[in-house]
N, CA, C and O atoms as a MOPAC input file, in Angstrom:
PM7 MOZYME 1SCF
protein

 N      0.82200 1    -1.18900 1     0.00000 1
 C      0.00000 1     0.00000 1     0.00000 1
 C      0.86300 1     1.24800 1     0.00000 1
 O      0.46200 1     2.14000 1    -0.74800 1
 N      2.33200 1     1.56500 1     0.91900 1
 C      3.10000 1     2.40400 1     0.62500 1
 C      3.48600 1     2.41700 1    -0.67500 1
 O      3.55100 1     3.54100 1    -1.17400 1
 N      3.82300 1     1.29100 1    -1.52400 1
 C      3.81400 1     1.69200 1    -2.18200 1
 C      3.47700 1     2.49200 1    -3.54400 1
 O      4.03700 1     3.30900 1    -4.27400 1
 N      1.91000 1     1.61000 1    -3.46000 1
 C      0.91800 1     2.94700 1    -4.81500 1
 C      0.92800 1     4.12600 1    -4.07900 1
 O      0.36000 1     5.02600 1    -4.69900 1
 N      1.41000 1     4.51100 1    -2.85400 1
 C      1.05200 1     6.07900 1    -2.40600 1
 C      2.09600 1     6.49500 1    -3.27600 1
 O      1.92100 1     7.15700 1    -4.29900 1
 N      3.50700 1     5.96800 1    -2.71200 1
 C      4.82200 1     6.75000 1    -3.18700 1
 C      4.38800 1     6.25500 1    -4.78200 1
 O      5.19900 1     7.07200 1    -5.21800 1
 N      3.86900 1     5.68700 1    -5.93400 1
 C      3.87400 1     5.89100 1    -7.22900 1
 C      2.86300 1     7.08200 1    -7.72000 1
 O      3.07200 1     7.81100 1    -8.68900 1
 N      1.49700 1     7.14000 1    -6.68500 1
 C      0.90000 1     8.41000 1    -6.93300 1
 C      1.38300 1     9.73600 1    -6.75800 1
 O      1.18200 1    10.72600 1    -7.46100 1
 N      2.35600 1     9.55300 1    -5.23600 1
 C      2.84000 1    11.28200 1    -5.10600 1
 C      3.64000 1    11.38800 1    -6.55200 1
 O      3.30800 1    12.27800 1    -7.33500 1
 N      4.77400 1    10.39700 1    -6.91600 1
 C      5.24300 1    10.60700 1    -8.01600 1
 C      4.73500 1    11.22900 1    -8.64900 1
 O      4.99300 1    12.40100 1    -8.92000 1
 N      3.51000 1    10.27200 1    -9.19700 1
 C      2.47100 1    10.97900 1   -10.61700 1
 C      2.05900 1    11.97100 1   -10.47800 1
 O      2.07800 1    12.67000 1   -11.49200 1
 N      1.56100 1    12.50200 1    -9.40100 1
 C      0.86300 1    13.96600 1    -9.27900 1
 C      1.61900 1    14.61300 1    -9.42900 1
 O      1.49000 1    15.38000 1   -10.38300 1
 N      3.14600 1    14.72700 1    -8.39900 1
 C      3.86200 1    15.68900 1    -8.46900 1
 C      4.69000 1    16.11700 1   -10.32200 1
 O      4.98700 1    17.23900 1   -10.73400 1
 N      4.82900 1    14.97100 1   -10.94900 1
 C      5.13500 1    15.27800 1   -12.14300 1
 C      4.28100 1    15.98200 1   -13.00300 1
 O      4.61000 1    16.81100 1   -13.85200 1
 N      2.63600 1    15.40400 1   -12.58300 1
 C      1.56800 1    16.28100 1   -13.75900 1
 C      2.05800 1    17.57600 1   -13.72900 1
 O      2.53900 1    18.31500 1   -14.58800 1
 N      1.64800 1    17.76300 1   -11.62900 1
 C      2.19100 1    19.42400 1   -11.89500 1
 C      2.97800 1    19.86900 1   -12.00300 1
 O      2.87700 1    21.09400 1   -11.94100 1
 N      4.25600 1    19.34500 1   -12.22600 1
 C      5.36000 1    19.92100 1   -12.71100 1
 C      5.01100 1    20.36600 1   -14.38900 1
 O      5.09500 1    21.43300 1   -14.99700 1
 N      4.63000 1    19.12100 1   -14.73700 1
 C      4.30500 1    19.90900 1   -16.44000 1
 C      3.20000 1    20.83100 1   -16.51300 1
 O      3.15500 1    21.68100 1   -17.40200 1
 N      2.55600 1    20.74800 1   -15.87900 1
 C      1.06000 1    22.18700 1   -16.22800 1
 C      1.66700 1    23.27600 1   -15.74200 1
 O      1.08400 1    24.24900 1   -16.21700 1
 N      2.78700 1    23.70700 1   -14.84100 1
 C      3.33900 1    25.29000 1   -14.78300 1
 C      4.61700 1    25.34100 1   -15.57900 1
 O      5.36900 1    26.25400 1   -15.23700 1
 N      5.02300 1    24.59500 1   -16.53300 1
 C      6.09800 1    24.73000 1   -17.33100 1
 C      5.98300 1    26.10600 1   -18.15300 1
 O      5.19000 1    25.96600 1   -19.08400 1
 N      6.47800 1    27.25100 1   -18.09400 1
 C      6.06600 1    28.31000 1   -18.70400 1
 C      6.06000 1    27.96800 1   -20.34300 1
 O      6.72700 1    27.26900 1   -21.10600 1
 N      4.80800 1    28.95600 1   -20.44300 1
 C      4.96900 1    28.78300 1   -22.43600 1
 C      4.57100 1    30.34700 1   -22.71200 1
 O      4.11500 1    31.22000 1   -21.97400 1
 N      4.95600 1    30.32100 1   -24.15700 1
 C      5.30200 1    31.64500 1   -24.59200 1
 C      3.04400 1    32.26200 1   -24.98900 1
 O      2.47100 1    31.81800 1   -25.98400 1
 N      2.70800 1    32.70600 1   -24.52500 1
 C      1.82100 1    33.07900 1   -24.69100 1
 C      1.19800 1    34.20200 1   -25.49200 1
 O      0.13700 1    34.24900 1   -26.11500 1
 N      2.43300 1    35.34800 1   -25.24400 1
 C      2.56800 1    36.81100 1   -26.31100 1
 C      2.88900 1    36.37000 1   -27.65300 1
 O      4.03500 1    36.67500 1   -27.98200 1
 N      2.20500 1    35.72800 1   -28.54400 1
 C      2.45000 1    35.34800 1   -29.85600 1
 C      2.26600 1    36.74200 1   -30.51700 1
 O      2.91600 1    37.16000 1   -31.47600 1
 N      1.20900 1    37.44200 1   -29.80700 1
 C      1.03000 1    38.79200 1   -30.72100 1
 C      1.90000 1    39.31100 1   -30.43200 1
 O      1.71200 1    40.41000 1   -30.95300 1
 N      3.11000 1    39.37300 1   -29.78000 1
 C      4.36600 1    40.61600 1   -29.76500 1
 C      5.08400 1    39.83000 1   -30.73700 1
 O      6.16100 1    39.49500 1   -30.24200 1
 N      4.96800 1    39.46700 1   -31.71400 1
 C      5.83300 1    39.30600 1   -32.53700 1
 C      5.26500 1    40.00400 1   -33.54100 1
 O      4.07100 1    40.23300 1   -33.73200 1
 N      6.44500 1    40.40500 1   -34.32100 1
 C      6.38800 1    41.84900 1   -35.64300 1
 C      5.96400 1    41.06600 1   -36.58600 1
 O      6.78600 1    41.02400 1   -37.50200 1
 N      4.81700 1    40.26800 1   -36.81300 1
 C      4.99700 1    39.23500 1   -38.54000 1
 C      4.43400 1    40.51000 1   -39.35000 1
 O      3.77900 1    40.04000 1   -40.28100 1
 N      4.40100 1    41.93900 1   -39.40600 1
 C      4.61300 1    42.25800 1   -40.58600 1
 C      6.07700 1    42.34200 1   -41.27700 1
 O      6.48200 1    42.07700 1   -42.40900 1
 N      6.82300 1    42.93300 1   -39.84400 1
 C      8.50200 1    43.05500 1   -40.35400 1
 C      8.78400 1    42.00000 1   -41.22200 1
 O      9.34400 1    42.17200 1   -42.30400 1
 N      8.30700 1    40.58100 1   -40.66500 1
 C      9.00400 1    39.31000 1   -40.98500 1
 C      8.55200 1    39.38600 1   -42.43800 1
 O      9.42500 1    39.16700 1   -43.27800 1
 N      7.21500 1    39.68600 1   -42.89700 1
 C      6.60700 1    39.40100 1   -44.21000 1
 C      7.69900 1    40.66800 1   -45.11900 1
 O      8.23400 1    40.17900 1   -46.11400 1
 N      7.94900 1    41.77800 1   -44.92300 1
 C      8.33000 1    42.37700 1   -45.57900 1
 C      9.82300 1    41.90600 1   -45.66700 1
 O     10.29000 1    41.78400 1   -46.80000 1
 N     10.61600 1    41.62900 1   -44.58800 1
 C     12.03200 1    40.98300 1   -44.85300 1
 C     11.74700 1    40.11600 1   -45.61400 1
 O     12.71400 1    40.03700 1   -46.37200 1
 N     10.67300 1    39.06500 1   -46.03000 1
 C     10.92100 1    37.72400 1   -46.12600 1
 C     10.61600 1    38.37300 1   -47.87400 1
 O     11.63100 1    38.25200 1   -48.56000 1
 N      9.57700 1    38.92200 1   -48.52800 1
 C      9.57500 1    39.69500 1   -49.32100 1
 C     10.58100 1    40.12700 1   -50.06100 1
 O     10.71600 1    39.85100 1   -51.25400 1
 N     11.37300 1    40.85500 1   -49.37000 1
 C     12.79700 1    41.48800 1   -50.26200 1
 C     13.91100 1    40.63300 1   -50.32000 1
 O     14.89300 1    40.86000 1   -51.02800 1
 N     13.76500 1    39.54400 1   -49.50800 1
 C     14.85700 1    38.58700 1   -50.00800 1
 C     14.26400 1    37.74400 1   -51.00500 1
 O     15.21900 1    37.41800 1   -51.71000 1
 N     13.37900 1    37.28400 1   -51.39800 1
 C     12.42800 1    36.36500 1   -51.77300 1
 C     12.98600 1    37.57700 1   -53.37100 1
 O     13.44700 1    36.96300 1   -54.33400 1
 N     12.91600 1    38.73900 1   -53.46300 1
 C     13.15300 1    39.42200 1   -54.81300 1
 C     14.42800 1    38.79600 1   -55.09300 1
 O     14.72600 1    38.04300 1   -56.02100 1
 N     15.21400 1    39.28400 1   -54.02200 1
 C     17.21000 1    39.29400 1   -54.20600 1
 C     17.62400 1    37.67000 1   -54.30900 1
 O     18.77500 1    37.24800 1   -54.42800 1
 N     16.47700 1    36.91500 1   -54.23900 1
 C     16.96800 1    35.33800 1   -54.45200 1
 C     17.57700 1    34.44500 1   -53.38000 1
 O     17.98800 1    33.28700 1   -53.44800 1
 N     17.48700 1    35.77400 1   -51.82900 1
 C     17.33800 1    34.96400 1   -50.54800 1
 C     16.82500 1    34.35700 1   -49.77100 1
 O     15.83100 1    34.82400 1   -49.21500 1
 N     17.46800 1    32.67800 1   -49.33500 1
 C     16.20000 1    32.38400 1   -48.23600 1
 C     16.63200 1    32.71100 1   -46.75900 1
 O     17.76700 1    32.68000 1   -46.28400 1
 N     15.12000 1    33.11700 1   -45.99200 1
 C     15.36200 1    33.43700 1   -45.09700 1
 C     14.97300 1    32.49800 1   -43.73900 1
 O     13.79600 1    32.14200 1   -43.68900 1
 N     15.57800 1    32.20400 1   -42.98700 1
 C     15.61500 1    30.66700 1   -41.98100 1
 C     15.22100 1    31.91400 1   -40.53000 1
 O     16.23500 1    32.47200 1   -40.11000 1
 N     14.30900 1    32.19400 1   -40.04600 1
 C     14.09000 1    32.67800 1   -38.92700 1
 C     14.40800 1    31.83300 1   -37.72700 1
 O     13.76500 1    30.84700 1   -37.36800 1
 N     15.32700 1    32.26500 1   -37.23000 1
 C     16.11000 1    31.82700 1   -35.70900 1
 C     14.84800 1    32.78600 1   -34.60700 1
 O     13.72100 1    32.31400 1   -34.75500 1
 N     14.88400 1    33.68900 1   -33.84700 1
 C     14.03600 1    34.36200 1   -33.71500 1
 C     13.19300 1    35.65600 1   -33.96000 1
 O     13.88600 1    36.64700 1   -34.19300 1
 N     12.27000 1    35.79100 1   -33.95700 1
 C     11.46900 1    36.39900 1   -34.60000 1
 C     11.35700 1    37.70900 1   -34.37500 1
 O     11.63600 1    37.78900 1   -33.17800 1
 N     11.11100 1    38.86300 1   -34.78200 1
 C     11.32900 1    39.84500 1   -34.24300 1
 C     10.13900 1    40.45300 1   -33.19400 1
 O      8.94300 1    40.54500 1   -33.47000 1
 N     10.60200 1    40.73300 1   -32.27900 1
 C      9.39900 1    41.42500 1   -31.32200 1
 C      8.97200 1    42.51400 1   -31.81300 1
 O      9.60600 1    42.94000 1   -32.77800 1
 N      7.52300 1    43.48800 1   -31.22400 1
 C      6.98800 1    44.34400 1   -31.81000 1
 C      7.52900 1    45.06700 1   -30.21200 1
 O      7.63100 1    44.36600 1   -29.20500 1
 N      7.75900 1    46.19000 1   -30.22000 1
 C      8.42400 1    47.55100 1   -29.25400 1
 C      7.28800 1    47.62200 1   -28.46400 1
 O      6.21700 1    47.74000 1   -29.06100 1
 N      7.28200 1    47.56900 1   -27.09500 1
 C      5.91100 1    47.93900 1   -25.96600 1
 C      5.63600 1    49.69400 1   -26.41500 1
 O      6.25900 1    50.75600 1   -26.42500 1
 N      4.56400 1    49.26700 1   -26.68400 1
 C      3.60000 1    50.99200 1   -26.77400 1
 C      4.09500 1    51.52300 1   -25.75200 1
 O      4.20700 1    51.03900 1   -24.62600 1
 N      4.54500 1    53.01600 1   -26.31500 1
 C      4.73300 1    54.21300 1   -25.02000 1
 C      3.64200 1    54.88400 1   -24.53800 1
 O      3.16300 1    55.74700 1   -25.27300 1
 N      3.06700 1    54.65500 1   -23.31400 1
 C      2.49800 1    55.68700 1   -23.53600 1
 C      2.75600 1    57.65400 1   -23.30500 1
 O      3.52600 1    58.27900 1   -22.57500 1
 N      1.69900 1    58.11300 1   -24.31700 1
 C      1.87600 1    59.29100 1   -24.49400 1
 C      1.77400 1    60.19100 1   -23.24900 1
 O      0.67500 1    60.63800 1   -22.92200 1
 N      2.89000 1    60.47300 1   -22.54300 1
 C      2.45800 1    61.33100 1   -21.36300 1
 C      2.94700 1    62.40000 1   -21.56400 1
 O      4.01500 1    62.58000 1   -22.14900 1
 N      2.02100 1    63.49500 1   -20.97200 1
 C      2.29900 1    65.51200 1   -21.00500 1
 C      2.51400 1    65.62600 1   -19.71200 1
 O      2.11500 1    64.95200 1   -18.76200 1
 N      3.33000 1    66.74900 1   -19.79700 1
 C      3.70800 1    67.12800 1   -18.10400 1
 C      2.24600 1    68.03900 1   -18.10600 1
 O      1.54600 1    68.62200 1   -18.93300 1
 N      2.25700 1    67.75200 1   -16.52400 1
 C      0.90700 1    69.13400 1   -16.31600 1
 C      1.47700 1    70.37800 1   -15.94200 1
 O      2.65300 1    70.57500 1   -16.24600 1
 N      0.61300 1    71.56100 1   -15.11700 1
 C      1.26100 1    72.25300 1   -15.88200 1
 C      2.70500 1    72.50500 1   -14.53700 1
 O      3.69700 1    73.13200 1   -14.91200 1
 N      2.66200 1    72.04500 1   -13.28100 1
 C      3.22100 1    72.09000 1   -12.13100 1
 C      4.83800 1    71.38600 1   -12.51700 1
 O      5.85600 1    71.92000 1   -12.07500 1
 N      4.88900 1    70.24500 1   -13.31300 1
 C      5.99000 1    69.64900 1   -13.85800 1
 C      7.02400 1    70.40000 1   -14.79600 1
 O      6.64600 1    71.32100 1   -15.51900 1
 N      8.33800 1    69.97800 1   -14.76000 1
 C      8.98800 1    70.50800 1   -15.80100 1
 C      8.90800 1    69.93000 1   -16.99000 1
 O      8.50800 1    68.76600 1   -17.02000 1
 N      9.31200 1    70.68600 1   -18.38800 1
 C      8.54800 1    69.64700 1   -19.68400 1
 C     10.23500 1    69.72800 1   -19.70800 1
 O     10.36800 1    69.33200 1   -20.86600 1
 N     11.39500 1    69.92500 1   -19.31900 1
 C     12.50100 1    69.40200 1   -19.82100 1
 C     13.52300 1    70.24400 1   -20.78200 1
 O     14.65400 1    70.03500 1   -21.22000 1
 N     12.56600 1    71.29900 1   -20.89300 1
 C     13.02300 1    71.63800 1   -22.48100 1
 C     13.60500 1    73.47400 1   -21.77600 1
 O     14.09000 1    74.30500 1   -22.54500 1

């Protein structure tokens, strides 16, 4: 009987080891227009292009104004 316990803690503890294995979820931060247009101009020049990784898209800035108590810097 110890022993199906110790083969279950096993098993459980491995499931959950694999269900928090991180995975890449931000598929949309990747640039696939960049990629289409690189892949494009080599595709003219007679290059192939083997994507190692992909290019990310830049985190939005956001647009902030000083009010009017702040210095604008300038």
């Amino acid at each position: 009987m110890k022993g199906f316990a110790l083969i279950a803690a096993i098993l459980a503890a491995s499931i959950a080891g694999c269900a928090s294995a991180p995975q890449d979820t931000q598929t949309s931060a990747y640039d696939f227009d960049k990629v289409a247009q690189i892949n494009t101009r080599a595709k003219v020049r007679g290059i192939e292009v083997q994507w190692l990784n992909y290019p990310r898209k830049k985190p939005a800035v956001a647009d902030v104004t000083p009010s009017l108590g702040e210095p604008s810097g300038t």
